[in-house]
C-alpha positions as CSV (number, residue, x, y, z in Angstrom):
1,X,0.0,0.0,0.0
2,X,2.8,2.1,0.6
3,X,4.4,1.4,-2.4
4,X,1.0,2.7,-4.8
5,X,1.3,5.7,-2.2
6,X,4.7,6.6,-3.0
7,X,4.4,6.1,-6.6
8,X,1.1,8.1,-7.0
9,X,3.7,11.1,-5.0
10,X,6.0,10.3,-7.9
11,X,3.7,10.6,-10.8
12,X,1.9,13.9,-9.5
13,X,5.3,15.7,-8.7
14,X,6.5,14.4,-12.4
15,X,3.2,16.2,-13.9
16,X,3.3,19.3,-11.9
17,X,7.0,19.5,-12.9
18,X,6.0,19.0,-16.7
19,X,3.8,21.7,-16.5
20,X,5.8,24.3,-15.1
21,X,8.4,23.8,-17.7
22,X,5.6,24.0,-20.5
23,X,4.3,27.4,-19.0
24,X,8.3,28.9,-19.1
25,X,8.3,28.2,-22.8
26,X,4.8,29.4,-23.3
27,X,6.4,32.5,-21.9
28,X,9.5,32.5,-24.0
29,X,7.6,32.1,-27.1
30,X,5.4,35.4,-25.9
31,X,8.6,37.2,-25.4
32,X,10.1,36.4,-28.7
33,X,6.8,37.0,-31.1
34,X,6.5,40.8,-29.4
35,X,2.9,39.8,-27.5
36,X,1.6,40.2,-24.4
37,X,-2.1,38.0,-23.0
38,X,-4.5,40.2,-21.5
39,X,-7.4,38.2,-19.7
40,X,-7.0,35.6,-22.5
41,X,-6.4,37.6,-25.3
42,X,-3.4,38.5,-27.0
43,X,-2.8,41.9,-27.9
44,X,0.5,43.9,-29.6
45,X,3.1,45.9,-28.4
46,X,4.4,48.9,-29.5
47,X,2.8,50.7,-32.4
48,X,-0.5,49.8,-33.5
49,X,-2.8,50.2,-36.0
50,X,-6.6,52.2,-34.7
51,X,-10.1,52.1,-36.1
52,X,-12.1,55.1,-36.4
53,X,-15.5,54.4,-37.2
54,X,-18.2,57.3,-38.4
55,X,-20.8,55.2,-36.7
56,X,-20.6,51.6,-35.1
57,X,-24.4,50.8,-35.0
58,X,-26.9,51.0,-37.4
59,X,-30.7,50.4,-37.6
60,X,-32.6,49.9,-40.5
61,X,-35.7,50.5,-39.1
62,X,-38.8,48.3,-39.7
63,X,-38.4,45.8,-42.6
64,X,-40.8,43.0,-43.9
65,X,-39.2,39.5,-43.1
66,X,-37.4,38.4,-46.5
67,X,-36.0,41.7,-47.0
68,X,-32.8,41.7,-47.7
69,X,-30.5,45.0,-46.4
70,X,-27.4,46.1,-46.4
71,X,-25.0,48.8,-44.8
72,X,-21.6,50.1,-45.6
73,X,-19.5,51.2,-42.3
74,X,-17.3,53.8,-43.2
75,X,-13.8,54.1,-41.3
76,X,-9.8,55.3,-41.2
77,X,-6.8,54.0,-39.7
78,X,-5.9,56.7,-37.1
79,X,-2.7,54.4,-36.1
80,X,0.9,54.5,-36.9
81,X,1.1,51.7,-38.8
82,X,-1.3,49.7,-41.5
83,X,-3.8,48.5,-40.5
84,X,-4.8,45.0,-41.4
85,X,-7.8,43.2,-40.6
86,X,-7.4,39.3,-40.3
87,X,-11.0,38.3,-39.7
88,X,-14.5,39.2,-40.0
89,X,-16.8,37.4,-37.7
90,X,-21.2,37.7,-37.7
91,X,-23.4,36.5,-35.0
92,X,-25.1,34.2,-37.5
93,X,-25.7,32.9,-40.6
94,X,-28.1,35.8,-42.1
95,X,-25.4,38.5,-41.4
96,X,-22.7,38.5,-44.3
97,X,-19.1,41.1,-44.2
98,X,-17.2,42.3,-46.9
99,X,-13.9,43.9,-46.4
100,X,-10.9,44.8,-47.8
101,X,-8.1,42.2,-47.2
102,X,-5.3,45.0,-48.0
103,X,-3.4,46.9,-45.2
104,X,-4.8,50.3,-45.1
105,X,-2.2,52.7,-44.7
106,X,-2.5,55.1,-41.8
107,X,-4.5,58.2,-42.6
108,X,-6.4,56.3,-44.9
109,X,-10.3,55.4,-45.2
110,X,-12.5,52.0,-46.0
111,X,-15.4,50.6,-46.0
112,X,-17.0,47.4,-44.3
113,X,-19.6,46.5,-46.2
114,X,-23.0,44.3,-43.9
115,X,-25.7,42.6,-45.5
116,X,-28.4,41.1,-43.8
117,X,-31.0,38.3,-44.7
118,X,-33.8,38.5,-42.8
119,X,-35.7,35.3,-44.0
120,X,-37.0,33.4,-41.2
121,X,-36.6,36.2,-38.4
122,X,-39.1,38.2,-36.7
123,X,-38.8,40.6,-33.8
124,X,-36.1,42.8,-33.0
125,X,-33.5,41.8,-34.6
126,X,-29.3,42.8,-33.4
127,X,-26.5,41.7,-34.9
128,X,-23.0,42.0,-34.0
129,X,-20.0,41.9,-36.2
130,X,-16.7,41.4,-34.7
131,X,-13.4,42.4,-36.2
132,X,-10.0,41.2,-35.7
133,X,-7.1,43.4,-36.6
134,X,-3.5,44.4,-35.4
135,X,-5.5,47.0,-33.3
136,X,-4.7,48.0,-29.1
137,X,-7.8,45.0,-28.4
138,X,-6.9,43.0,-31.3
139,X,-10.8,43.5,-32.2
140,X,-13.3,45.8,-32.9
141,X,-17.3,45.5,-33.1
142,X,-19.9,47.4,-35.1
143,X,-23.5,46.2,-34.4
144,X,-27.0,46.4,-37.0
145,X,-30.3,45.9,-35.7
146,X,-33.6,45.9,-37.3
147,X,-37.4,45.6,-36.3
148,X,-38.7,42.5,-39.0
149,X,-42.4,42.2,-39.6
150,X,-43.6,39.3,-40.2
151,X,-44.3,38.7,-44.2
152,X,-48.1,39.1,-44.6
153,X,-49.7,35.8,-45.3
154,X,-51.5,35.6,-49.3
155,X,-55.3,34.4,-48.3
156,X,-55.9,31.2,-50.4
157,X,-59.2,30.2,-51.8
């Protein structure tokens, strides 16, 4: 009995010891690719790129559902260095993006282009689109929303 004691010791000192070296070279790779992780995201140093959005929600109002909208988000890179946006993400499947995939040099504007599809919904309606780019957060999010009316039934005979 002693024996299963010991090794059991053995075994959970050898794991803890494992880990610890695994979380030093976590933290060596941080240092060496310039990044630090803030409350689980990672974020970079030094100079970044900044979004500067004319607006960052938009509502279209009362639409019929089936109606199809769309909105362009205007912005500039207020940063000090290009800024480059790796990935566009929607709430769901009716909400589409369309960017740009070049850097856009600082001082410069563009446009982020939303389209929603609002078969099969009713209600209010919000939708958030979340950006990921060499920015201070590494994201960004600009919101739509929209009241959709149910499509008006055709009487049958």
């Amino acid at each position: 009995m002693k024996f299963i004691k010991a090794l059991s010791v053995l075994a959970l000192a050898t794991l803890m010891i494992a880990c610890g070296e695994k979380k030093s070279e976590s933290s060596a790779t941080a240092e060496s690719t310039k990044v630090e992780v803030v409350q689980g995201t990672v974020a970079p140093t030094g100079p970044v790129a900044k979004f500067q959005f004319e607006e960052k929600e938009f509502d279209f109002g009362e639409i019929t559902e089936g109606d199809k909208v769309t909105h362009v988000f205007n912005y500039k890179n207020t940063g000090e260095v290009p800024l480059l946006i790796t990935n566009v993400r929607t709430t769901c499947g009716c909400t589409a993006p369309n960017w740009s995939k070049e850097p856009l040099a600082p001082g410069e504007t563009a446009e982020l282009t939303v389209s929603f599809n609002s078969a099969h919904k009713k209600g209010t309606q919000v939708k958030r689109v979340t950006i990921s780019a060499n920015v201070e957060d590494g994201m960004d999010v600009v919101t739509i929303r929209a009241k959709v009316n149910p499509k008006e039934e055709k009487a049958t005979m």
